[in-house]
C-alpha positions as CSV (number, residue, x, y, z in Angstrom):
1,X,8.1,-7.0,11.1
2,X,4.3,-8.8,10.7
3,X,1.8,-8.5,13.0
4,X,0.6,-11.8,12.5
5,X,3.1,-14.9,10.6
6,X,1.7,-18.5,9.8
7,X,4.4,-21.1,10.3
8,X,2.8,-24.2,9.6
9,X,3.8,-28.4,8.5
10,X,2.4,-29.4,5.1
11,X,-0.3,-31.4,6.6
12,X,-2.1,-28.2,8.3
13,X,-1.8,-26.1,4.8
14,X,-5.4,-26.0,4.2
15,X,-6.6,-25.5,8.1
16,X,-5.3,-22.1,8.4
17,X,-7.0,-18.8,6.0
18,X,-3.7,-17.4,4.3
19,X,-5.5,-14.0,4.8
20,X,-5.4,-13.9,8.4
21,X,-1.4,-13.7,8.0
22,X,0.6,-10.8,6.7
23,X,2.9,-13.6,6.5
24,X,3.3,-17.3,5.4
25,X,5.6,-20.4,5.4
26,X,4.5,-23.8,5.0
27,X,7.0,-26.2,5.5
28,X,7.4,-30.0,4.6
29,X,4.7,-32.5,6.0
30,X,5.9,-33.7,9.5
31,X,4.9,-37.7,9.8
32,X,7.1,-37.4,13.2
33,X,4.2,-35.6,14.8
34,X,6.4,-32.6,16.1
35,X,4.6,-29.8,16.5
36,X,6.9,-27.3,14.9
37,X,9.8,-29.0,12.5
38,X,13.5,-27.4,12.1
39,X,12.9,-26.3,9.0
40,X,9.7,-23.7,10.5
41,X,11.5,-22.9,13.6
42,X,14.5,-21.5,12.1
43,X,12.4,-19.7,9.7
44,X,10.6,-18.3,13.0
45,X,13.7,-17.5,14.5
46,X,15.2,-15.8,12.2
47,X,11.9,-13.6,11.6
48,X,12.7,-12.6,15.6
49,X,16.2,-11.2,14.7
């Protein structure tokens, strides 16, 4: 399991250095203003299992 994951909506892409993460998921823009959208909270969740 990673040390460090980055789980982030489309419109933070390019705020965050990929190389900080041993792992990555950028998921689809959020225009709700969620902070965390299904879509990267399943992923995260299943990354817990």
């Amino acid at each position: 399991m990673p040390l460090k994951s980055k789980a982030v909506s489309g419109e933070f892409k390019d705020e965050l250095n990929d190389d900080d993460f041993e792992e990555n998921k950028v998921g689809a823009p959020d225009s709700g203003g969620a902070l965390i959208t299904q879509e990267l909270g399943s992923w995260i969740i299943d990354k817990l299992r």
